[in-house]
N, CA and C atoms as a LAMMPS dump frame, in Angstrom:
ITEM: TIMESTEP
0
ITEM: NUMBER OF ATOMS
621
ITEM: BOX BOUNDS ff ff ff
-5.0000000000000000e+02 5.0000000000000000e+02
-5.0000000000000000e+02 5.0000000000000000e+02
-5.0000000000000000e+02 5.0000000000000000e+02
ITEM: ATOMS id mol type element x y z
1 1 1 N -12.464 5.344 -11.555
2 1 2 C -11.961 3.963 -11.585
3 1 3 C -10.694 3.847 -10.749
4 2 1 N -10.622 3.065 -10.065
5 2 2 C -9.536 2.724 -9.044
6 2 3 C -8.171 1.53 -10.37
7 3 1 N -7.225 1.763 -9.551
8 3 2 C -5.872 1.01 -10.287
9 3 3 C -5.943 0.062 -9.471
10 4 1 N -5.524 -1.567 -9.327
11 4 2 C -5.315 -2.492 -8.467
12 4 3 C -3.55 -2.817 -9.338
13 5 1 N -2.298 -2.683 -8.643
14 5 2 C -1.349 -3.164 -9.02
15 5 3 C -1.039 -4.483 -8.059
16 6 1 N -0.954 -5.424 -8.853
17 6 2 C -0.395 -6.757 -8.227
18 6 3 C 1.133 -6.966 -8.39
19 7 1 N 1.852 -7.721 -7.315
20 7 2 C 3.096 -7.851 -7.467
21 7 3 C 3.24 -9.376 -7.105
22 8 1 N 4.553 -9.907 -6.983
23 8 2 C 4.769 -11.187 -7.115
24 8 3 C 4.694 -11.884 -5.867
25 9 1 N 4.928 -11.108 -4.76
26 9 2 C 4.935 -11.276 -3.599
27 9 3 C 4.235 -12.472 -2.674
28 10 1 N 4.318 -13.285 -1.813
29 10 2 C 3.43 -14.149 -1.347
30 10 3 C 2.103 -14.111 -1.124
31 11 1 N 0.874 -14.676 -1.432
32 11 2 C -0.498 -14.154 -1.174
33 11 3 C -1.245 -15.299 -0.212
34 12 1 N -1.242 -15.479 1.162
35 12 2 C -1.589 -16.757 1.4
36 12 3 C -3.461 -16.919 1.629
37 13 1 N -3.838 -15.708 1.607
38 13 2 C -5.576 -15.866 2.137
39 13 3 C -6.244 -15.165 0.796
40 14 1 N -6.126 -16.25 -0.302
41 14 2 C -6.686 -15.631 -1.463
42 14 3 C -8.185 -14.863 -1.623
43 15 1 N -8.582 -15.573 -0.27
44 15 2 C -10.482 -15.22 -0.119
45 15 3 C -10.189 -13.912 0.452
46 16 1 N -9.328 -13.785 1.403
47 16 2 C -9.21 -12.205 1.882
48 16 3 C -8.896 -11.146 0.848
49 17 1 N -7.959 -11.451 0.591
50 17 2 C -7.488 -9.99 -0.991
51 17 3 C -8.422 -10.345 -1.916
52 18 1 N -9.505 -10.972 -2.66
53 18 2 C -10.355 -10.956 -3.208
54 18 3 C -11.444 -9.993 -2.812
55 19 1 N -11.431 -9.923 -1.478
56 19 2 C -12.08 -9.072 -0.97
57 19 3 C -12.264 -7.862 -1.024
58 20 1 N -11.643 -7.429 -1.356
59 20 2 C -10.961 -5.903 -1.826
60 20 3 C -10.811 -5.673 -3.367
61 21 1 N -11.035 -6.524 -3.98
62 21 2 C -10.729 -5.909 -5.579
63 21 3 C -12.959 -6.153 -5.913
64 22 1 N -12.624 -4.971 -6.67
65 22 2 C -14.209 -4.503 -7.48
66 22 3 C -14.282 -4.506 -8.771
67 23 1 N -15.468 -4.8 -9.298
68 23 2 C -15.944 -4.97 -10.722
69 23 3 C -15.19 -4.218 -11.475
70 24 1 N -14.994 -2.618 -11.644
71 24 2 C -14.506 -1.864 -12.552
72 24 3 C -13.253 -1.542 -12.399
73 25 1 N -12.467 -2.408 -10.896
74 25 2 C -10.986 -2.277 -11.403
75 25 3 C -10.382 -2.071 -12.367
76 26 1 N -9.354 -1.074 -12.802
77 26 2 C -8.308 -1.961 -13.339
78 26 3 C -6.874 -1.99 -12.962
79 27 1 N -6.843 -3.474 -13.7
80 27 2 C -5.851 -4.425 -13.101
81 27 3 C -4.25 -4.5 -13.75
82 28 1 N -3.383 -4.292 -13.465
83 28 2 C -2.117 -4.412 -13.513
84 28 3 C -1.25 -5.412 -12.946
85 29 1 N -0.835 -6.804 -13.916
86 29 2 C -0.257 -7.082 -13.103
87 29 3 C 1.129 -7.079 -13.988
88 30 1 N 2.146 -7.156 -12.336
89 30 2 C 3.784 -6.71 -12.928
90 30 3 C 4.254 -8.124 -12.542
91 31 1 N 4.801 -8.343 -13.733
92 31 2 C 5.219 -9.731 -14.091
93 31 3 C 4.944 -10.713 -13.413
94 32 1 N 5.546 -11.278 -12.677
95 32 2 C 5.474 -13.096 -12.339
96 32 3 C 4.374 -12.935 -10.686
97 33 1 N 3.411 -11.371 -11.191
98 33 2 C 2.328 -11.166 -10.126
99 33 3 C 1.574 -12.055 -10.911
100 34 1 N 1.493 -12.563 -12.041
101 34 2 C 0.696 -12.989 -12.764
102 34 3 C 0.571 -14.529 -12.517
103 35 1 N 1.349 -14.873 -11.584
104 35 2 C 0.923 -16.191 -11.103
105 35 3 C -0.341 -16.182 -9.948
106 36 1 N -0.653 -15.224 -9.672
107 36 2 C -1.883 -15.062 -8.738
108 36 3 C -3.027 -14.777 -9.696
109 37 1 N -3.227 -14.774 -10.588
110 37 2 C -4.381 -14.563 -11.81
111 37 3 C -5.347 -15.188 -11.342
112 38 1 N -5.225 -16.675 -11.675
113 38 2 C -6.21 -17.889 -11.666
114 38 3 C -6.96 -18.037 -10.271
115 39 1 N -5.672 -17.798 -9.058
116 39 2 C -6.582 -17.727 -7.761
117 39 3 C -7.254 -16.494 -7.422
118 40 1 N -6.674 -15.435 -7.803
119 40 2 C -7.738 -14.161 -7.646
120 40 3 C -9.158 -13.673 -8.534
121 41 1 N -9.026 -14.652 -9.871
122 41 2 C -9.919 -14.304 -10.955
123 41 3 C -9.941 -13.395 -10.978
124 42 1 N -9.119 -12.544 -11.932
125 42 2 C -9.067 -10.967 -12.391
126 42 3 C -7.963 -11.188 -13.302
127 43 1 N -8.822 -10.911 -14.471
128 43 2 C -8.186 -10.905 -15.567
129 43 3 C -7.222 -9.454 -15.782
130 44 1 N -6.069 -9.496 -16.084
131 44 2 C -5.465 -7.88 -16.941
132 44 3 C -5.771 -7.072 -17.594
133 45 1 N -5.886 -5.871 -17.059
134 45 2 C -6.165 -4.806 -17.867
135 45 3 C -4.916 -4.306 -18.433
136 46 1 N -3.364 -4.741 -17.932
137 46 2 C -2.641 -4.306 -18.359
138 46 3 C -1.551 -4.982 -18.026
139 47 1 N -0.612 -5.751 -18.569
140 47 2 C 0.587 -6.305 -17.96
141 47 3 C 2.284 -5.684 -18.139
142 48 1 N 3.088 -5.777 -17.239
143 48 2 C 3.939 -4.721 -17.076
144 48 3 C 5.199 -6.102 -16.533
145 49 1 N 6.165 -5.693 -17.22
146 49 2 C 7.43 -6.298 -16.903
147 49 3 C 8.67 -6.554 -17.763
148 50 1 N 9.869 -7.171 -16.906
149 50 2 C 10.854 -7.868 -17.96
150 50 3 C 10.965 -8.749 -18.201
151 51 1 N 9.697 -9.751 -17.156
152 51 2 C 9.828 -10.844 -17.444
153 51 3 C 10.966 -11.614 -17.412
154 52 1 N 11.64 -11.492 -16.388
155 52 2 C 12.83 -12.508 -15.624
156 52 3 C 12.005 -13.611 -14.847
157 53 1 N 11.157 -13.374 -14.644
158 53 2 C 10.574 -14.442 -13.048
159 53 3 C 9.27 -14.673 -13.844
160 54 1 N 8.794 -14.453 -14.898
161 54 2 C 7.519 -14.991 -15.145
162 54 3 C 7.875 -14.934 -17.047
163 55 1 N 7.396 -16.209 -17.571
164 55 2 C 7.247 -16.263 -18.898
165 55 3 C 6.363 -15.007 -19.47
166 56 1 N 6.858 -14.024 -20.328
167 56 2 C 5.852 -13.561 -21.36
168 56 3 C 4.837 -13.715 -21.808
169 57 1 N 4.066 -13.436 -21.503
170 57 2 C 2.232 -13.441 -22.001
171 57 3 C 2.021 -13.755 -24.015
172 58 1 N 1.665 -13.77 -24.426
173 58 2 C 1.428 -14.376 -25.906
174 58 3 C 1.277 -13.031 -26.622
175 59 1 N -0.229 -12.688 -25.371
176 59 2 C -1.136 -11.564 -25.823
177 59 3 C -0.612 -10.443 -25.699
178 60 1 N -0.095 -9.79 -26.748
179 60 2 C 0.859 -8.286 -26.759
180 60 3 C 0.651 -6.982 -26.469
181 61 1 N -0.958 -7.283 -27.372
182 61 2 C -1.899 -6.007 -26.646
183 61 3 C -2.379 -5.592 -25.743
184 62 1 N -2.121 -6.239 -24.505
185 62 2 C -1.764 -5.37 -23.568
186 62 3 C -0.577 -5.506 -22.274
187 63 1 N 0.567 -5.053 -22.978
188 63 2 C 1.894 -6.043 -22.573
189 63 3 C 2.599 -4.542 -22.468
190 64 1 N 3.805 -4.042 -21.579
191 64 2 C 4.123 -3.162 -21.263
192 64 3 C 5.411 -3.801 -21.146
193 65 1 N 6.474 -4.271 -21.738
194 65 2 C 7.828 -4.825 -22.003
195 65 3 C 9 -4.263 -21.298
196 66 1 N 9.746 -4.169 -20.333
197 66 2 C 10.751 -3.209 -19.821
198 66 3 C 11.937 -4.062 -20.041
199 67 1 N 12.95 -3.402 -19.688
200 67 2 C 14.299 -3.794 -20.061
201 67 3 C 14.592 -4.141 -18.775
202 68 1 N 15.276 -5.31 -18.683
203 68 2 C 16.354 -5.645 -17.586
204 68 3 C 16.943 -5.138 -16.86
205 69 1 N 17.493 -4.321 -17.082
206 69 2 C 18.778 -3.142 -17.035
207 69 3 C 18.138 -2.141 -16.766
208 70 1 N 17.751 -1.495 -15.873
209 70 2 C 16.57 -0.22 -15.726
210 70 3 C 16.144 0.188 -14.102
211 71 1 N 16.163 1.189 -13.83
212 71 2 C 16.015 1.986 -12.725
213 71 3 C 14.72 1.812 -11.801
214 72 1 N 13.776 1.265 -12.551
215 72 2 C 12.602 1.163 -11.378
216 72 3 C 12.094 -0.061 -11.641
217 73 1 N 11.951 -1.047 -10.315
218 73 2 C 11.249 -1.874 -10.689
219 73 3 C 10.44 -2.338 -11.138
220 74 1 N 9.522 -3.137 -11.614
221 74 2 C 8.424 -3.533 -12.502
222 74 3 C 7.299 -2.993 -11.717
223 75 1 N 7.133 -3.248 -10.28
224 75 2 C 6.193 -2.454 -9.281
225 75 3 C 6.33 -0.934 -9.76
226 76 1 N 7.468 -0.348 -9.162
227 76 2 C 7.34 1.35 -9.259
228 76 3 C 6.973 1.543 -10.603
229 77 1 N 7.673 0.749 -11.982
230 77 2 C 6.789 0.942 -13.087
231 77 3 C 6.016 1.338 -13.37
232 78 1 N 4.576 0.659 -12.954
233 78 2 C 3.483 0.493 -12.74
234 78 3 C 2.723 1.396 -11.977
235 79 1 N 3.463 1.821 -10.573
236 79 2 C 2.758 3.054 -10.213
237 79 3 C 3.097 4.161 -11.049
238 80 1 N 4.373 4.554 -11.207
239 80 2 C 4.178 5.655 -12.236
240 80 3 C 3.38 6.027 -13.504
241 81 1 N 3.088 4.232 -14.044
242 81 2 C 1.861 4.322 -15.225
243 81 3 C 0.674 4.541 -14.675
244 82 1 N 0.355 4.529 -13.326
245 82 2 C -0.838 4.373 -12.925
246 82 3 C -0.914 6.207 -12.554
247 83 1 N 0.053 6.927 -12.331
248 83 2 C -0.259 8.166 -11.995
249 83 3 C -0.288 8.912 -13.558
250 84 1 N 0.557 8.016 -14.401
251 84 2 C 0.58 8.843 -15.878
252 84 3 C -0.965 8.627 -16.607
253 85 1 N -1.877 7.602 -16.016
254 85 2 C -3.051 7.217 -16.726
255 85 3 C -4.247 8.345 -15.81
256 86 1 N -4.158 8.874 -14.83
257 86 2 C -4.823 9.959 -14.016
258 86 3 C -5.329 8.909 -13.014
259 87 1 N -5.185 7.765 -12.729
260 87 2 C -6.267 7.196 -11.851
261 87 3 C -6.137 7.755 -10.352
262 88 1 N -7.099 8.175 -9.618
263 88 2 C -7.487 9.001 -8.236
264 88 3 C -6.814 7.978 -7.028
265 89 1 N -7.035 6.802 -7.238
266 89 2 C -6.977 5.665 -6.212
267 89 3 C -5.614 4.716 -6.541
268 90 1 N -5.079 3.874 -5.939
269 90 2 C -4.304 2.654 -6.32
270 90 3 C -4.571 1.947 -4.935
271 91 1 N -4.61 0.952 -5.051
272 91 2 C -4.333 -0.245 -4.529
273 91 3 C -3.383 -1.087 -4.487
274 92 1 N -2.536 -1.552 -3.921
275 92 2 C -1.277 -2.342 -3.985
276 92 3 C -1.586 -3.731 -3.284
277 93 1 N -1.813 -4.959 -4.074
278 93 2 C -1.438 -6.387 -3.405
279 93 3 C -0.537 -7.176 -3.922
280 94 1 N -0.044 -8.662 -2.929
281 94 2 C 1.209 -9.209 -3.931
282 94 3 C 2.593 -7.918 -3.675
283 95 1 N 2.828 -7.099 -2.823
284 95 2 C 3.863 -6.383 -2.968
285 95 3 C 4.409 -6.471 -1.52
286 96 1 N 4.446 -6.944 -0.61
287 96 2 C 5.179 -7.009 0.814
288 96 3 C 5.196 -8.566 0.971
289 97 1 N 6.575 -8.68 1.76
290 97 2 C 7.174 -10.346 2.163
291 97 3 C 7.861 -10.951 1.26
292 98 1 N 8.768 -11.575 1.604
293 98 2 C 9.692 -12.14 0.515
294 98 3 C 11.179 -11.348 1.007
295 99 1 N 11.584 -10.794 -0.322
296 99 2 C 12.916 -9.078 -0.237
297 99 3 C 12.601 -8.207 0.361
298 100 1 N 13.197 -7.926 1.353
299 100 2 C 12.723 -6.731 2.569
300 100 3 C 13.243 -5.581 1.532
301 101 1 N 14.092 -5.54 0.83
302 101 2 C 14.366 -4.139 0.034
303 101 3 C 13.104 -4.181 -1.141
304 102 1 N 12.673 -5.021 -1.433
305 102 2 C 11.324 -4.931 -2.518
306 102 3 C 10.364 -4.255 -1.7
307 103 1 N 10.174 -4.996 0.021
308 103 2 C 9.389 -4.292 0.283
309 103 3 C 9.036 -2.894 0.876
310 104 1 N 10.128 -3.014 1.209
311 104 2 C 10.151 -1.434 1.778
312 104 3 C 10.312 -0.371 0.39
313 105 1 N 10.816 -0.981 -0.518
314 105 2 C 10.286 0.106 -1.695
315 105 3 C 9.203 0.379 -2.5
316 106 1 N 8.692 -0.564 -2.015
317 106 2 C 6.952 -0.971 -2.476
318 106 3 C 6.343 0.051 -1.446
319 107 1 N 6.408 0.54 -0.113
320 107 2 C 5.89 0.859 0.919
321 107 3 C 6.265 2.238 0.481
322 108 1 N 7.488 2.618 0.238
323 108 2 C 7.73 4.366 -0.332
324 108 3 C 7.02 4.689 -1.229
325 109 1 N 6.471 4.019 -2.071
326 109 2 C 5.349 4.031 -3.379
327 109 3 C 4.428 4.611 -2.943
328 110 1 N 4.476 4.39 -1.585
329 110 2 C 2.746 5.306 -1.225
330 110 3 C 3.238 6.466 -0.997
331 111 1 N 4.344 6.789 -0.453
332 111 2 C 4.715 7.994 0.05
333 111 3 C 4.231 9.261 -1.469
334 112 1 N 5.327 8.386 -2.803
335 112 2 C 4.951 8.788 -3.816
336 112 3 C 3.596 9.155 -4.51
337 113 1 N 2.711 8.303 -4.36
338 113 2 C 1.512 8.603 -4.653
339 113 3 C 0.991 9.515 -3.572
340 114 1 N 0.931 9.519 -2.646
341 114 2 C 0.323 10.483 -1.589
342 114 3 C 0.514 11.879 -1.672
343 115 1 N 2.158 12.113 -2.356
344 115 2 C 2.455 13.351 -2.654
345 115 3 C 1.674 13.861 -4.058
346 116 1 N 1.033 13.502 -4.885
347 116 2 C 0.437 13.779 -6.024
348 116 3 C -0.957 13.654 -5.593
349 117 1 N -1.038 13.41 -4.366
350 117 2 C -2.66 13.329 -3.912
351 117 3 C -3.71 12.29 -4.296
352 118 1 N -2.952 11.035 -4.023
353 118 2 C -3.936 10.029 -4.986
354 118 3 C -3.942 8.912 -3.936
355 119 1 N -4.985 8.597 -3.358
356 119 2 C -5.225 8.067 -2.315
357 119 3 C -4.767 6.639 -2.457
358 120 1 N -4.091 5.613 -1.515
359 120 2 C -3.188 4.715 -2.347
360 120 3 C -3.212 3.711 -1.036
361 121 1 N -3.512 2.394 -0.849
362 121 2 C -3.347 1.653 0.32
363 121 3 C -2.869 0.205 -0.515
364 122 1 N -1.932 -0.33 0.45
365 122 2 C -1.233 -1.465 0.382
366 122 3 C -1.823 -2.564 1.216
367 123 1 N -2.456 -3.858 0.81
368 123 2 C -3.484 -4.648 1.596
369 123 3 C -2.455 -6.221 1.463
370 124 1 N -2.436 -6.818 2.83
371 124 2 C -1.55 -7.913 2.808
372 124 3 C -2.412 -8.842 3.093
373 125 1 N -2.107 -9.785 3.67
374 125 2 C -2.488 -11.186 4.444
375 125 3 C -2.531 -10.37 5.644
376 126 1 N -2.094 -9.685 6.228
377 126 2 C -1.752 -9.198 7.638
378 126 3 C -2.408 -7.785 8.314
379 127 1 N -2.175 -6.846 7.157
380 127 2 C -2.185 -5.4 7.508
381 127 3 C -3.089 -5.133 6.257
382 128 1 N -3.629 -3.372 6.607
383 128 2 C -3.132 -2.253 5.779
384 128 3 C -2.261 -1.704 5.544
385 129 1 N -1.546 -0.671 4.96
386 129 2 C -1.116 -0.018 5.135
387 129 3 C -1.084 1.767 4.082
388 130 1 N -1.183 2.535 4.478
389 130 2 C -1.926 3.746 3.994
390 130 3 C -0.889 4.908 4.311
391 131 1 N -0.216 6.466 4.211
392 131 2 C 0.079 7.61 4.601
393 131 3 C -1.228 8.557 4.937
394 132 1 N -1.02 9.074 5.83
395 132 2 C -1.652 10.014 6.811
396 132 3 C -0.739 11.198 6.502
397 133 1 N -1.506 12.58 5.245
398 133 2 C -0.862 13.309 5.646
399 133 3 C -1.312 14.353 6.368
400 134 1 N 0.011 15.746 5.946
401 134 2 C -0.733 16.891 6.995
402 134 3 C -1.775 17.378 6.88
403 135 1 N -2.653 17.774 7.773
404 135 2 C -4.109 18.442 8.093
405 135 3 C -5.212 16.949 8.317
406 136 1 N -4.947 15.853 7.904
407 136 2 C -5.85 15.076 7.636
408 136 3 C -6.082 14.186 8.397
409 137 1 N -7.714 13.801 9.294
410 137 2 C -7.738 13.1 10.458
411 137 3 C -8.125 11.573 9.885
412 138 1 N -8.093 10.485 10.026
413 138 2 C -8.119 9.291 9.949
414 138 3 C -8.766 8.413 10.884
415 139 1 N -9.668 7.88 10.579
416 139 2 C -10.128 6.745 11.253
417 139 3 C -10.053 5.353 11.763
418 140 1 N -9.206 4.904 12.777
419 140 2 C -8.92 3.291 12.679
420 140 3 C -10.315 3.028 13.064
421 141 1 N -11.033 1.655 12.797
422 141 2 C -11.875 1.066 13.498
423 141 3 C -11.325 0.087 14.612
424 142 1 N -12.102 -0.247 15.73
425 142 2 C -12.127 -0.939 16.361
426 142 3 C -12.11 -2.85 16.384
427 143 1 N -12.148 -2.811 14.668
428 143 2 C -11.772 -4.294 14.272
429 143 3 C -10.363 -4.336 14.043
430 144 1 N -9.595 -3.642 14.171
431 144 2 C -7.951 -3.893 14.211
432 144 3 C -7.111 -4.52 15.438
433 145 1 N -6.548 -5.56 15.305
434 145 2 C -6.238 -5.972 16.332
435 145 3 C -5.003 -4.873 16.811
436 146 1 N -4.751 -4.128 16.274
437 146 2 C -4.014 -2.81 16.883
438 146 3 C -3.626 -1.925 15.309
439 147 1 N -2.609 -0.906 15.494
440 147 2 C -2.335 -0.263 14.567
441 147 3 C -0.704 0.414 14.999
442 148 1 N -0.113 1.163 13.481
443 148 2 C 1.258 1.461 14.424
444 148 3 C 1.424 2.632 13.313
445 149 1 N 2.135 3.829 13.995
446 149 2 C 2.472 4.892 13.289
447 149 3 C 3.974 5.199 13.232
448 150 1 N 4.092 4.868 11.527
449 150 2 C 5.672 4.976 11.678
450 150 3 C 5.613 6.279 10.59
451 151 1 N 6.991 6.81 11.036
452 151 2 C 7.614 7.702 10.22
453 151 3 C 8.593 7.675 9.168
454 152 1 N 8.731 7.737 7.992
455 152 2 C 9.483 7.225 7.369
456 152 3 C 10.178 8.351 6.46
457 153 1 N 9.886 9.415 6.493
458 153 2 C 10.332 10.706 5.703
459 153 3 C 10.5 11.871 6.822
460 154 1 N 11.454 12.431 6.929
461 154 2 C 11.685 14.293 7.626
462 154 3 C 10.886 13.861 9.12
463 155 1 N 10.389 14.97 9.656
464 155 2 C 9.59 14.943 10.807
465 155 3 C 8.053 15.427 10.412
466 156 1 N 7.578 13.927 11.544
467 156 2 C 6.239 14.287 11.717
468 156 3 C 5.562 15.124 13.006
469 157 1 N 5.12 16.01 13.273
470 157 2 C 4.577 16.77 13.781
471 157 3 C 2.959 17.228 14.369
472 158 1 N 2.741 17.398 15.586
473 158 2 C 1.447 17.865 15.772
474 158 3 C 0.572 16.747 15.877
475 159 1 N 0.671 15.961 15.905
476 159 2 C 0.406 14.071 15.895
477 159 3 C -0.633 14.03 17.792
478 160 1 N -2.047 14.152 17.052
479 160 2 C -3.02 13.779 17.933
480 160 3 C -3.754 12.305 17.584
481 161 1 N -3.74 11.761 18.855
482 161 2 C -4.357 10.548 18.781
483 161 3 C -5.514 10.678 19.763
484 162 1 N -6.658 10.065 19.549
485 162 2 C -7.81 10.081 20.675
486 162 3 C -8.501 8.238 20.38
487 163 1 N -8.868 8.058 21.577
488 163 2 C -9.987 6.768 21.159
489 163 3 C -9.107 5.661 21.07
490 164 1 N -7.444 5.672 21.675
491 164 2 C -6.944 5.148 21.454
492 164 3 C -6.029 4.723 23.3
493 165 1 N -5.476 3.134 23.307
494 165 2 C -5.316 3.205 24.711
495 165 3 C -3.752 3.687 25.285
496 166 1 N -2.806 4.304 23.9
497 166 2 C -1.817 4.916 24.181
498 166 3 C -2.17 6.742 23.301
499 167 1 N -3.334 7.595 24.026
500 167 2 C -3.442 8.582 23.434
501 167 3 C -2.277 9.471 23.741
502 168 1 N -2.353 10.422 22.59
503 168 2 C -1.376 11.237 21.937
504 168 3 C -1.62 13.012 21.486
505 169 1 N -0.888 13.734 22.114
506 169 2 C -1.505 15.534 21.839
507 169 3 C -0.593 15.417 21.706
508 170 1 N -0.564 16.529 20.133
509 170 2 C 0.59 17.225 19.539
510 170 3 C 2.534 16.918 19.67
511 171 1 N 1.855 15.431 19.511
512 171 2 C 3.217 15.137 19.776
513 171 3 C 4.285 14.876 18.667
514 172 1 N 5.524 14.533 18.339
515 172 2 C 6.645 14.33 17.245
516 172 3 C 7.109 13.183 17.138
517 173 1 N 7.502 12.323 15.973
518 173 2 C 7.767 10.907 16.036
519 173 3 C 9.043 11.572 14.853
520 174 1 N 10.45 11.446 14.986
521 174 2 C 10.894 11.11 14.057
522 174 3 C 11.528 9.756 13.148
523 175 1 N 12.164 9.878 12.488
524 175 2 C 12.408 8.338 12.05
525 175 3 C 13.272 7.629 12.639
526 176 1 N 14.329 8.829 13.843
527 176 2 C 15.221 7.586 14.525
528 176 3 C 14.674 7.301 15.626
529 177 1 N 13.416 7.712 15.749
530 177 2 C 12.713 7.105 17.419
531 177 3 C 11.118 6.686 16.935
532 178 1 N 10.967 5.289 16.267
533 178 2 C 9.683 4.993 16.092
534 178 3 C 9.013 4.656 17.037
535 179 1 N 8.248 5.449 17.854
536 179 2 C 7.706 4.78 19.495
537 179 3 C 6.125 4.918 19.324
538 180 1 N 5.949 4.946 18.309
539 180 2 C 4.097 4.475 17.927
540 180 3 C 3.837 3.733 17.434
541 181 1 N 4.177 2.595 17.848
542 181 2 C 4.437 1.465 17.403
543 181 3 C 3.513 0.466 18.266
544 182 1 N 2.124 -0.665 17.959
545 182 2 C 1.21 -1.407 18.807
546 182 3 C 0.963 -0.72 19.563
547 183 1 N -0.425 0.28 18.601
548 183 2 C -1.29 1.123 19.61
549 183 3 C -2.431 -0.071 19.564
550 184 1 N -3.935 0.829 20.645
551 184 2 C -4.906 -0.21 20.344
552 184 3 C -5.751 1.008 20.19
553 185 1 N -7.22 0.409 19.474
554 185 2 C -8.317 1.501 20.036
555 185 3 C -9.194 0.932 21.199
556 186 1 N -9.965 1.688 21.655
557 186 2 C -10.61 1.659 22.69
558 186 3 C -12.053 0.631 22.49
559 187 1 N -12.31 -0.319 23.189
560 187 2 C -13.05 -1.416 23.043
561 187 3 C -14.835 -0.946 22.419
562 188 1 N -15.498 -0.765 21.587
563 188 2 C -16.61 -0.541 21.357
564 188 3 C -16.014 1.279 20.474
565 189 1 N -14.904 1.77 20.31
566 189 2 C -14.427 2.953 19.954
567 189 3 C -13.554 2.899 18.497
568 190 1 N -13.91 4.003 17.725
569 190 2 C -12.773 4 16.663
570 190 3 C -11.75 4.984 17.192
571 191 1 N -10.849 4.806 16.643
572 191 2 C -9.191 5.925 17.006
573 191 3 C -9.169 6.849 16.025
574 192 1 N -8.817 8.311 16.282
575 192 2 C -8.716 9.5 15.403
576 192 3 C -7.167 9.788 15.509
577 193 1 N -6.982 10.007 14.436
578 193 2 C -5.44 10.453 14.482
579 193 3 C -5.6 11.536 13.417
580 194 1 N -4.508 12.336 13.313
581 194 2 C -4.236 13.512 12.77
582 194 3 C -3.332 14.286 12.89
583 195 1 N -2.536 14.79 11.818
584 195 2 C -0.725 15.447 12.597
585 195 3 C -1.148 16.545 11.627
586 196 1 N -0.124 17.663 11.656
587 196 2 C -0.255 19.122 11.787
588 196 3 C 0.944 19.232 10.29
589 197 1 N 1.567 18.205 10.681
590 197 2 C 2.898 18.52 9.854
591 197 3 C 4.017 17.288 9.404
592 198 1 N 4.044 17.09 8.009
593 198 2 C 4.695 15.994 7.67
594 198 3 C 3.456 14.948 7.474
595 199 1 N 4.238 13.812 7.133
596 199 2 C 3.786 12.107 6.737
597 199 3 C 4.059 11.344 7.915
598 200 1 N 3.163 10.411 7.917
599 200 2 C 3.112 8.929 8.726
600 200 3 C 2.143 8.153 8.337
601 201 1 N 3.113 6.187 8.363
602 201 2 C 2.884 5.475 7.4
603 201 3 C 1.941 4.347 9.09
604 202 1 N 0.512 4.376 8.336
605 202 2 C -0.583 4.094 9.128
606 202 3 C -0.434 2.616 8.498
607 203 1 N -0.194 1.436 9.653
608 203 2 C -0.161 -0.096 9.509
609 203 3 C -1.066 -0.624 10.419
610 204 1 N -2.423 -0.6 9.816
611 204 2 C -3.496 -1.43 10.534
612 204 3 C -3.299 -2.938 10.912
613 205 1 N -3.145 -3.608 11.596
614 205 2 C -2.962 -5.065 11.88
615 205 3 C -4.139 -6.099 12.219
616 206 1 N -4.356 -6.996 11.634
617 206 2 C -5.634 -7.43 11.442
618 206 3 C -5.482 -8.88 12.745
619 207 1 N -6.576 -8.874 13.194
620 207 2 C -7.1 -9.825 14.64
621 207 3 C -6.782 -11.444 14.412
């Protein structure tokens, strides 16, 4: 069973992120994500918050209450319940745009999950976004209106790109020189990527 965590974040193509959530989800949403309920139809499997930005739910039983005053946001919350419940997968929507510090800490969340090995993608109005780690080759398709490889932790390393129209051998991106940034793939081609050593945060961009 896959985790879907929702956040409060702007959602403007409700038919698109519908797209992506499945029958046996389950669903998390962290607080005043819960204003996207009615347009996504997906009921809670679990609700999580302090409930500053969204009224309290009635229904208790399945209500996850946090304090105000507290170290991780209602999002990271939530992923950590989602790695404490064993689930293999997460999904993140409702969590980018708005607070650039919400979002970029929403975006380290994957880093987090990736390190426990739990396959984890963040789906917007706009993008994917996913970690690529070491040994592991990746597939963009050719429906991306491009893609961009950023680094966001230590150095990445060994970084082959093929199928792509800025290809790449064994090359290094660290975080003060992001220069993989609006690649494309090759017209009728998917793009292979794959690094040797370290993380990089794979942002598919949609046409």
């Amino acid at each position: 069973m896959r985790c879907v965590i929702i956040g409060g974040a702007e959602i403007r193509n409700y038919g698109l992120i519908r797209s992506y959530l499945k029958r046996n989800d389950y669903i998390i949403y962290c607080d005043c994500g819960l204003k996207h309920a009615d347009s996504l139809k997906v009921s809670p499997s679990l609700i999580i918050g302090d409930f500053d930005s969204h009224p309290k739910p009635d229904d208790s039983d399945n209500v996850i209450t946090l304090p105000v005053m507290k170290d991780d946001t209602d999002t990271i919350f939530a992923v950590k319940e989602s790695i404490r419940r064993g689930f293999p997968e997460v999904l993140m929507i409702g969590v980018t745009g708005g607070r650039e510090d919400m979002t970029l800490g929403n975006i380290y969340a994957l880093l987090m999950l990736a390190k426990k090995g739990i396959s984890a993608m963040i789906a917007d109005d706009y993008s994917e976004m996913r970690i690529i780690t070491a040994g592991e080759t990746v597939r963009v398709a050719d429906e991306w209106r491009c893609f961009s490889l950023l680094n966001i932790t230590g150095v990445a390393s060994g970084i082959t790109i093929t199928g792509a129209k800025y290809p790449l051998e064994d090359g290094e991106i660290t975080p003060e020189y992001q220069y993989g940034i609006s690649n494309e793939t090759l017209k009728g081609n998917d793009a292979l990527i794959s690094l040797r050593e370290g993380n990089l945060l794979l942002v598919c961009v949609r046409r």
